[in-house]
C-alpha positions as CSV (number, residue, x, y, z in Angstrom):
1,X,39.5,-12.4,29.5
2,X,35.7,-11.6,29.4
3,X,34.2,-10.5,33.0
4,X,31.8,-12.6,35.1
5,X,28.5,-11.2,35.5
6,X,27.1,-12.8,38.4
7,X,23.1,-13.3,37.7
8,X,22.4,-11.7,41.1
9,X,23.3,-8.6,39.1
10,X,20.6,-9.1,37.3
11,X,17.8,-9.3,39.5
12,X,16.7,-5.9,40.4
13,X,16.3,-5.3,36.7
14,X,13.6,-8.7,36.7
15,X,12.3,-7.0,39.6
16,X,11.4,-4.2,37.8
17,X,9.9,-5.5,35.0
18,X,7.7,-7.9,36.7
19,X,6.2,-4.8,38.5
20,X,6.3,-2.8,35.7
21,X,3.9,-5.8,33.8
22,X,1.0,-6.3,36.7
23,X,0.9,-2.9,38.3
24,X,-2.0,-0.4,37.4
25,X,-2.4,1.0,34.3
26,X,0.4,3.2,32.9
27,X,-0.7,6.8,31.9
28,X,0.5,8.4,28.7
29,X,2.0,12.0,28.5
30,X,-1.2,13.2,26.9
31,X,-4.2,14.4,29.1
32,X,-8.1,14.2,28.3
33,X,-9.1,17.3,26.6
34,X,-12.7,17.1,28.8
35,X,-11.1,16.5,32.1
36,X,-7.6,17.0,32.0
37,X,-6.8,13.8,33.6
38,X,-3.9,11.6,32.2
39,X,-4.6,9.2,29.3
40,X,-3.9,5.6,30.1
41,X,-2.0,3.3,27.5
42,X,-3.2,0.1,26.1
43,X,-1.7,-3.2,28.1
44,X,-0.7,-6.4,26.4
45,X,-4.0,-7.6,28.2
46,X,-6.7,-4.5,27.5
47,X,-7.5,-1.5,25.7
48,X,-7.8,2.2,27.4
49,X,-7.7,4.1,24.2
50,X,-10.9,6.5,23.3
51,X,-10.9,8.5,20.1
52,X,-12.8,11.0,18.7
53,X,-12.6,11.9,15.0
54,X,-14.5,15.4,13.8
55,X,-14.2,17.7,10.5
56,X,-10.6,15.2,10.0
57,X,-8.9,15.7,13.4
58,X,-8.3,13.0,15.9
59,X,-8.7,13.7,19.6
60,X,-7.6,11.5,22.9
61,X,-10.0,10.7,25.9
62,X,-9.4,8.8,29.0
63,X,-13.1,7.6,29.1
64,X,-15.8,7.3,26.8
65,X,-18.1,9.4,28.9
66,X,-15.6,12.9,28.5
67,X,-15.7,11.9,24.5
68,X,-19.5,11.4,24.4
69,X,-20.0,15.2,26.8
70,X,-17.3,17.0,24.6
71,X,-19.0,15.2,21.8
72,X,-22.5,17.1,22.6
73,X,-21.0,20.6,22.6
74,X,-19.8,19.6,19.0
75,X,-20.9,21.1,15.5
76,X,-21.0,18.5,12.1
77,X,-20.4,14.9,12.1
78,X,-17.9,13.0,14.1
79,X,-16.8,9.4,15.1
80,X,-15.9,8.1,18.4
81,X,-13.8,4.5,18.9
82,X,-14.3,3.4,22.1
83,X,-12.7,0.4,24.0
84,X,-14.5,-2.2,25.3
85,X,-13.9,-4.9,28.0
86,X,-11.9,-6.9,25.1
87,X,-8.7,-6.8,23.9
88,X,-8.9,-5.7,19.9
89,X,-12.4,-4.9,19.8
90,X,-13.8,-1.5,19.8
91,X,-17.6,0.2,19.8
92,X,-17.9,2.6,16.8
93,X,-20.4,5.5,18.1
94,X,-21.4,8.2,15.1
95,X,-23.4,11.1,14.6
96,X,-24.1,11.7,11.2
97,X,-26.7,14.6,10.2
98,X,-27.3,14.7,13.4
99,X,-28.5,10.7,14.1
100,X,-26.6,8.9,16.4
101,X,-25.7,5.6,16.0
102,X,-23.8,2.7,17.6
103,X,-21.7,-0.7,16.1
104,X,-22.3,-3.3,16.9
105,X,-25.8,-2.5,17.6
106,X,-25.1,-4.8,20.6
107,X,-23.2,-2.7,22.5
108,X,-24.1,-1.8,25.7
109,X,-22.5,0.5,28.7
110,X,-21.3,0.0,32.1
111,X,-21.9,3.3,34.4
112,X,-21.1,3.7,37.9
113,X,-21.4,6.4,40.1
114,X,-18.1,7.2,41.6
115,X,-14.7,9.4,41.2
116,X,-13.7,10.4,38.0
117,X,-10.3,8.6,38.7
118,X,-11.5,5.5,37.6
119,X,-13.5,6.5,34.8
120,X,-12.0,3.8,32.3
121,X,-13.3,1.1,34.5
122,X,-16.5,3.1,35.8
123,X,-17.7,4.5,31.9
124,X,-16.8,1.6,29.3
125,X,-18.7,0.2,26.6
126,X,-19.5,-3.5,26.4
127,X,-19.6,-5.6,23.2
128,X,-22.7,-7.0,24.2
129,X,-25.3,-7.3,27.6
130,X,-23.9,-10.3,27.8
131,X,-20.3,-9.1,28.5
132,X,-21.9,-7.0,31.8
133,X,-22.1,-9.4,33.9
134,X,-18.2,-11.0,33.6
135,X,-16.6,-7.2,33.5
136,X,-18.3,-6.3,36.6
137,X,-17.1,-9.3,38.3
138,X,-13.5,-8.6,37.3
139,X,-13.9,-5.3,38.9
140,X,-16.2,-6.0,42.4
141,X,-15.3,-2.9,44.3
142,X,-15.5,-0.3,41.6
143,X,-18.3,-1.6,40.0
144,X,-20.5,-3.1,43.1
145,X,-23.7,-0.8,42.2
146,X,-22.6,-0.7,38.5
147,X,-25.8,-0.3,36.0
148,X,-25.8,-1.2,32.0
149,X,-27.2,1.0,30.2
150,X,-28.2,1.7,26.4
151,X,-26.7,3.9,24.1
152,X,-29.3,6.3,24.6
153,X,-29.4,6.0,28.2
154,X,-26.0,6.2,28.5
155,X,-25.8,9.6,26.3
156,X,-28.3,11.1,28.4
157,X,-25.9,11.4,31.2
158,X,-23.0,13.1,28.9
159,X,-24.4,16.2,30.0
């Protein structure tokens, strides 16, 4: 005779999993090189991830600001992959020979002045000028005195 599982049973395990799927962003075990801070993981609904790619190793960021400030203390080439404020899409920042250089050449970045705890909202890029005004709306208390900025302006502050 097979046991009855009541579906009350159940229920702390739905619990859990509907928390698990709206609360804050879940950090990974790995910590940004620049700032030590945890690395947050990709949701079903945005991307956290930042990259940087020099002489053929890969590093992990929390925000595009500690790749961009380790990036200036750098030697050679490199490549950083930078999330933006949509799901899938990415900004590609290079410096080749020394020239830096952005794609798409529409991307644009949010900065706000603030703690370093929320530098993945704070420091993002932007697919486009366009995209500044919605993100900051989706994030009114972090980003109340939020500036976009160019590339270049935006480098400037790396450090």
């Amino acid at each position: 005779m097979k046991p009855k599982i009541s579906i009350l049973a159940f229920i702390p395990f739905l619990v859990f999993l509907l928390a698990s799927a709206f609360s804050a962003p879940r950090v990974d075990d790995q910590k940004c090189l620049f700032c030590q801070m945890p690395i947050l993981k990709d949701t079903a609904t945005i991307d956290y991830r930042i990259s940087l790619t020099s002489r053929g190793k890969t590093t992990a960021y929390r925000c595009v600001l500690c790749a961009l400030a380790d990036a200036k203390d750098r030697k050679g080439d490199l490549t950083i992959v930078a999330a933006t404020q949509m799901k899938g899409r990415s900004v590609q920042i290079s410096r080749v020979a020394g020239k830096w250089s952005v794609s798409p050449e529409t991307a644009v970045f949010v900065y706000a002045e603030g703690d370093h705890q929320q530098c993945e909202t704070r420091y993002r890029a932007l697919t486009s000028s366009e995209a500044f005004k919605a993100y900051t709306a989706s994030h009114p208390k972090v980003l109340q005195n939020a500036k976009l900025l160019t590339f270049a302006q935006f480098l400037k502050l790396a450090g």
